[in-house]
N, C-alpha and C positions, 0 to 999 in steps of 0.2 A: 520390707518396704519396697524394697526392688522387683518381687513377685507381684505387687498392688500395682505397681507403673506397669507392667510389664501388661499386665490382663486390660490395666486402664485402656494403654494402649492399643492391644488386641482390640478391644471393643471399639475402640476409632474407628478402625480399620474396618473391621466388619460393617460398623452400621454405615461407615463411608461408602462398602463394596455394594451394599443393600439399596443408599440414598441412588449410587451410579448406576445400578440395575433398574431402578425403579424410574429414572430418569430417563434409562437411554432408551427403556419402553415408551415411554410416554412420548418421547421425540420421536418414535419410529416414524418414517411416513405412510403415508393414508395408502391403503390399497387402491387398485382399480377395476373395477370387472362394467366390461362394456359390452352389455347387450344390444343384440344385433338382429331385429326381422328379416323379411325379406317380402316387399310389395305390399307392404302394409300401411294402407294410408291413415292421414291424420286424425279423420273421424270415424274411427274403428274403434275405440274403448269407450265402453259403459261409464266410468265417471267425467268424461270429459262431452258428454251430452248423447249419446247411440242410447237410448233406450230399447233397443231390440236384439243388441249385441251382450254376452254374460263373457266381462272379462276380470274376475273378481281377483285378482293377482297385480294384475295391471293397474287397477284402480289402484289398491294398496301403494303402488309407487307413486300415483298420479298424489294421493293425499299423504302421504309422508316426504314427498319433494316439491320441486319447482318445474313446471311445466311451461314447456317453448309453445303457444300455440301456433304460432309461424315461423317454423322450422323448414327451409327449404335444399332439396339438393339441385344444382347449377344447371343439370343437363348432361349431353352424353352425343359423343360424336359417332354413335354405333348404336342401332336397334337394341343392342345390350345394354341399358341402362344401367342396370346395377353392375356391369363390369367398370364405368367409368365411374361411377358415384364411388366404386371400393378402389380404386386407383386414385380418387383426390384424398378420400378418407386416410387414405397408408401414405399417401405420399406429402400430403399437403399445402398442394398447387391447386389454383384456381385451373377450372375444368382441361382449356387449350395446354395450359402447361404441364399439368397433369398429362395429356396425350403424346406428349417430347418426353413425357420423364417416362412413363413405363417403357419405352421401346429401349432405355439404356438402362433396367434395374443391376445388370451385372457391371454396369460402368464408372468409373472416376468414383467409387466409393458410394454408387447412388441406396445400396442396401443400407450401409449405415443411415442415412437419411430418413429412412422409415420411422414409423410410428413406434413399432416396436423394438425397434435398435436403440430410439431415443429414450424410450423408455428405461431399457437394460443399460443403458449408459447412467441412469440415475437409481443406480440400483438395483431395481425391479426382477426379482425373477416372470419371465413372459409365457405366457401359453395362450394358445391357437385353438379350436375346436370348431367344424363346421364346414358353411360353404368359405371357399376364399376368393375363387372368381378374378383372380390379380396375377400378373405375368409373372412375376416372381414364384418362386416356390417358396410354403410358407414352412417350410424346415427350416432356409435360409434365412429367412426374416426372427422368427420366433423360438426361442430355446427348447420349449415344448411345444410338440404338435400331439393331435391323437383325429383320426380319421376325417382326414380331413376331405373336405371333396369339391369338384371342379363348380362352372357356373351350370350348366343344362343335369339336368338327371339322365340316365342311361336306362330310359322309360321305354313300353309299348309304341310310344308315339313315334318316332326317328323322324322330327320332323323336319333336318336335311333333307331327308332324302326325301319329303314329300316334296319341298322346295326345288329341287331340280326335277321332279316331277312336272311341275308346275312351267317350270321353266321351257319342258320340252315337250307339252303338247299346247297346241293351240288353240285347244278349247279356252285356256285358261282368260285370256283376256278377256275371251265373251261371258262366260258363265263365274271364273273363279274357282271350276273345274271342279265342285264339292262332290262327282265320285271318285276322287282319288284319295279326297283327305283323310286320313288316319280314323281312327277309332280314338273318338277322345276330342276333334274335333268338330264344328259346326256344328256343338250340340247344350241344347236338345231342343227338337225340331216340336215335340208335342210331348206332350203326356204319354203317350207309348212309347218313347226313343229312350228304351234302356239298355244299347248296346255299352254303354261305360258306365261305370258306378266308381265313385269315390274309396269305395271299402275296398276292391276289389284289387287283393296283392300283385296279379299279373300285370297290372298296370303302371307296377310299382314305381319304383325312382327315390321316392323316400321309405322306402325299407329295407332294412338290411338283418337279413335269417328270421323274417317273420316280426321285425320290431321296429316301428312308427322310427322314421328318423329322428324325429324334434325329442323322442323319448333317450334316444341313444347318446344324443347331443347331453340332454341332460345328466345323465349316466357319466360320460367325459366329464362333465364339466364337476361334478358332486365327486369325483376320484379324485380329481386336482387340488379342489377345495382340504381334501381328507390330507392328504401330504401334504401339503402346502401351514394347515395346521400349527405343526411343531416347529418349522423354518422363522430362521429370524428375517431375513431378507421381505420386504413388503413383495405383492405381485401383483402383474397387470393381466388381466383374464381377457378373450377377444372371442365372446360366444354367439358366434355366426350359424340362427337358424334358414332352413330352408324353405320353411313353412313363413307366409301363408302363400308361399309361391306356385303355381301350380306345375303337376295336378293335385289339386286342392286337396287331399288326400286327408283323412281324421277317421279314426278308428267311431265304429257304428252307436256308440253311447252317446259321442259327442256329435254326429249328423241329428240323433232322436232328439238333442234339446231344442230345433228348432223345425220351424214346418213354414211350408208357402206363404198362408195365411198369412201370417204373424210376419211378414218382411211388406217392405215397404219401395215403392217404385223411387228411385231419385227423381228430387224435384225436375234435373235438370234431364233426364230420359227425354232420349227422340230417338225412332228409330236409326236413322244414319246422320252421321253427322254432314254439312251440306260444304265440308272442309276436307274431308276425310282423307282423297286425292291428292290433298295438294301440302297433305302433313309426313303421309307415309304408305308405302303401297301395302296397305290394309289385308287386304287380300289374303298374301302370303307370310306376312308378319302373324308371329307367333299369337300376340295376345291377342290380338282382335280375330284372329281362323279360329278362337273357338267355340265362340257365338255364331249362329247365322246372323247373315244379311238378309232383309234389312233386319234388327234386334227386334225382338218380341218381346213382352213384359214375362210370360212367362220362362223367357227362356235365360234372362237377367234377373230374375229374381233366384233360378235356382244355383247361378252362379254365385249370388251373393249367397244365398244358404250357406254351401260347400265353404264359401271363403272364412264364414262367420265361423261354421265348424273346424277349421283350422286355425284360425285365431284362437278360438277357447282351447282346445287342446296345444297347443304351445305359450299359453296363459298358463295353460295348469304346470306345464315341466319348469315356468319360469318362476312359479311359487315354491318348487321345490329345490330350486336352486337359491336361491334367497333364505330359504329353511336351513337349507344347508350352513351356509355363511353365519346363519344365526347359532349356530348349535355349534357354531366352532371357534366362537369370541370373538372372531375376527369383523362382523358386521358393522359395531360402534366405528372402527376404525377404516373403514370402506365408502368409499362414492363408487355409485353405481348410476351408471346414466345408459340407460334403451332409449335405440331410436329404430329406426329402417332404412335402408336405402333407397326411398323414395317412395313414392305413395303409387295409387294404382286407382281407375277410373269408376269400373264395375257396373258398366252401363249409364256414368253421366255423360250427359255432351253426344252420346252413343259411342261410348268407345269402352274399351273392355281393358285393356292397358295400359303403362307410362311411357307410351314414346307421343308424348306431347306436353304441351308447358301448361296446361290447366290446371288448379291447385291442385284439385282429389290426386291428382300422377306427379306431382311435384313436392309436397308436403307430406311427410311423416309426420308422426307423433314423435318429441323428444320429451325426453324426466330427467332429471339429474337430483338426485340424492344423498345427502352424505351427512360429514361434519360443518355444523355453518351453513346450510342450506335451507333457506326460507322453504316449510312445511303448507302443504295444501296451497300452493300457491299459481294462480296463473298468469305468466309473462308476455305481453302482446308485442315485445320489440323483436323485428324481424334478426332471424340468426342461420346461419345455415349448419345443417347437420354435420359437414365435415368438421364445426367448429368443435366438436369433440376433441378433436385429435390435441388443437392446441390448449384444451383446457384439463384432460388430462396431461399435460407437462406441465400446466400452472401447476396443478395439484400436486404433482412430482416434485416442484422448486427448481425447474428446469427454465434458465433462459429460452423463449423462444428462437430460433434460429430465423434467421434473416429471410429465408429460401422460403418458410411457413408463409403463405400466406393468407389462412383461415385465421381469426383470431378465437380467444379464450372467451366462455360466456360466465366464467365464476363469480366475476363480479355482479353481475346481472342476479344469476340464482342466490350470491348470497345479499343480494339488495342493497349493495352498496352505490349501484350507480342503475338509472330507469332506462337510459338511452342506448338504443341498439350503435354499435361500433360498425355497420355499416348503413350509408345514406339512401341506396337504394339496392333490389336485390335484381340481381341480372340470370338468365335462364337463354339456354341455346337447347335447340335439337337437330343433329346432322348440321344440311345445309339449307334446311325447310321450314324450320320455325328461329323466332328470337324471341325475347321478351324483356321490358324491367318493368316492376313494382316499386312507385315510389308515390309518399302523401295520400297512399288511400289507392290510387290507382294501377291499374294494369293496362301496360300497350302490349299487344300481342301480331308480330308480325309474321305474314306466312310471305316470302319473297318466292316461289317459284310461282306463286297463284296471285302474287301483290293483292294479299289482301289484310287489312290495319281492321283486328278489334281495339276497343279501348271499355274496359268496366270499370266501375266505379265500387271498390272492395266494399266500401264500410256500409254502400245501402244494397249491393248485389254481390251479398260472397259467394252464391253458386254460380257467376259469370255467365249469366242468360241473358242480360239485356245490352245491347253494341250500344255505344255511343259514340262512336268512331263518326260516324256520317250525319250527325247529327250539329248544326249550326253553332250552337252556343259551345260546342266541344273542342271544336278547330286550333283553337289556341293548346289547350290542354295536349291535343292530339301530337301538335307540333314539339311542344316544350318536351315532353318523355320523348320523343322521336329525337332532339337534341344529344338527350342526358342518354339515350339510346347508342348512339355513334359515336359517343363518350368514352362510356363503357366498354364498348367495342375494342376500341385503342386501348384502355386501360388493363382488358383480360387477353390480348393479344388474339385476337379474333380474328380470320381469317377471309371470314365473309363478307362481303362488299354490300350494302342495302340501302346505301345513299339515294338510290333514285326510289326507291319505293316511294315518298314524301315527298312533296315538292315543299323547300323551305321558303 
């Protein structure tokens, strides 16, 4: 009788230890892996309407998740965009305070503060792979790194040193000096200008012993996944490609799936923009020296080729990363949200890069996908991309901290609530452009040239038609021009633009 109690009770025990194991799986929480472009704007993927773009990985996300189609990042106090867009992202301050907080990451405990410290505070085993482009070192921020690399490539081009080139002959003011610029830029001038080619390794920057960066990315990131496997601890992945940054760079298979023909002019192409001066010295900035002046359609079309071809090939690495995830159990229990840090122009408006507040260079593509995430789904309440950061610590069960001041968009993706948690979206660049978007519209300020566009989003979302100077507008003009100097005091904005308007 005493043997029968004794087994009974074994078997308590056991099926108890089996119910607790089976439990404390199920409680585990949801991994993270945050996919990360680089200058990839919003209407770059095939199912979100690009008919002439093949991004069949991308889509995949786009229709098993929730899609931000107004997903914007804030701006940037430095021709470097994407270094300020990954400084709000990591740090999670709105843009200006973002700019005070990176200059102290080693101070009063500001590393803990990170995305990834907050992370690992809930848990989280953290790894790193890619560009990082942020003052910090990301050893010190992230448990695991693996090759990890700065914001510029260490390309053919050195295009410092063509900038103080530039600097120090005075042809440059007259002409723009185009015999001095590099190989790689101002081009291509015709159909014969084939001193640079895309394929061509010398040029490199993204390859490393002969292997497409976005490939090697994937490589890291598919090892992590492989360990990470057997680990009970959830983790938070931060896979920061390089691509489609240029130089636009894609291995010769993926140049062949697209041709001239078959690309299409932006509605919104003009040769030069009639702005261009009084946004950013064009000239010598990176993205716009690699187009001529003024743009040609041929010479914007082949840019977009190159881009499209670097899109699809870090499409494909991104499918095989998500492969990965699936083949290792872990996927059911995973969100996974891609965005970019900021979008990028490609000859609308005539400008070729994002140092300007016009959507194509201000809006990325975001997805977010997971458990509880409304499928094939498209969201039009405005959000901004750094809101990442605080909606992987929702997903975490992480208080936000006080100091965060992006908010979480989970509710949004899992459709529990329609309305966006910000009233209007605000956008700076240097000290040359402002902007906010609110009710449909955009004011677009340039104060060293005082000049006030105004569009009307919902019947001109490629921003071609001003109504700024237009009678019936004046009210309109004024009231964002209000909620504008608003803003200003509420992101601690430094910029004075009160007299631009007269109220």
């Amino acid at each position: 009788m005493k043997s029968v109690i004794q087994i009974a009770v074994l078997s308590c025990i056991l099926f108890s230890c089996q119910t607790a194991k089976k439990e404390s799986k199920k409680a585990q929480k949801p991994n993270v892996v945050f996919i990360f472009t680089d200058d990839q704007t919003y209407s770059s993927i095939h199912a979100l309407g690009n008919n002439e773009i093949i991004t069949p990985n991308m889509d995949k996300l786009v229709q098993g998740g929730a899609t931000f189609t107004h997903a914007y990042n804030m701006g940037s106090w430095s021709g470097a965009v994407c270094a300020a867009s990954r400084a709000m992202l990591n740090s999670g301050r709105f843009v200006w305070r973002a700019n005070k907080f990176r200059k102290n990451w080693y101070k009063n405990d500001s590393l803990n503060q990170t995305w990834s410290k907050l992370m690992e505070a809930q848990g989280y085993d953290t790894y790193m792979t890619g560009k990082w482009h942020v003052d910090a070192k990301a050893h010190k921020v992230f448990q695991n790194t693996t090759n990890v690399r700065g914001g510029m490539p260490k390309d053919a081009w050195d295009h410092h040193a063509m900038v103080e080139k530039f600097k120090k002959n005075p042809e440059y003011k007259k002409s723009g000096s185009e015999a001095i610029m590099p190989v790689g830029y101002n081009r291509p001038k015709d159909k014969n200008d084939k001193d640079w080619t895309p394929t061509d390794t010398k040029f490199g920057g993204f390859w490393e012993g002969g292997q497409h960066w976005s490939e090697a990315l994937k490589d890291d990131a598919i090892n992590f996944i492989q360990t990470a496997k057997e680990k009970e601890n959830p983790f938070f992945m931060y896979l920061a490609f390089n691509a489609p940054h240029d130089p636009r760079q894609a291995p010769q298979e993926y140049q062949d799936m697209y041709s001239l023909e078959n690309i299409s002019v932006p509605k919104s192409y003009v040769p030069e923009n009639p702005y261009r001066h009084g946004i950013a010295n064009s000239n010598d900035l990176r993205d716009e020296a690699l187009a001529p002046f003024p743009r040609t359609e041929f010479a914007v079309k082949t840019h977009i080729k190159e881009y499209y071809a670097s899109i699809t090939h870090v499409d494909a690495q991104i499918g095989l990363i998500v492969e990965a995830l699936e083949k290792s159990g872990k996927l059911d229990n995973t969100y996974i949200i891609f965005t970019a840090d900021h979008g990028l122009a490609m000859g609308r408006h005539g400008f070729l890069g994002k140092q300007n507040l016009f959507d194509h260079s201000i809006r990325p593509p975001m997805v977010i996908l997971g458990p509880d995430v409304l499928k094939n789904k498209r969201i039009n309440a405005d959000v901004y991309l750094q809101d990442a950061m605080a909606t992987s610590l929702e997903i975490a069960g992480a208080t936000k901290p006080s100091y965060i001041d992006f908010n979480s968009f989970l509710d949004l993706a899992k459709g529990t609530t329609q309305k966006s948690h910000y009233d209007e979206i605000y956008g700076a660049y240097l000290g040359v452009q402002r902007m906010i978007r609110k009710d449909g519209f955009k004011l677009l300020i340039f104060p060293e040239i005082k000049e006030v566009l105004l569009f009307d989003l919902n019947k001109d979302p490629e921003e071609m038609n001003d109504l700024a100077k237009k009678p019936e507008y004046q009210e309109k003009t004024k009231t964002l021009f209000k909620d504008l100097l608003q803003l200003q005091k509420e992101m601690d904005d430094p910029l004075d633009i009160s007299e631009i308007i007269k109220l």
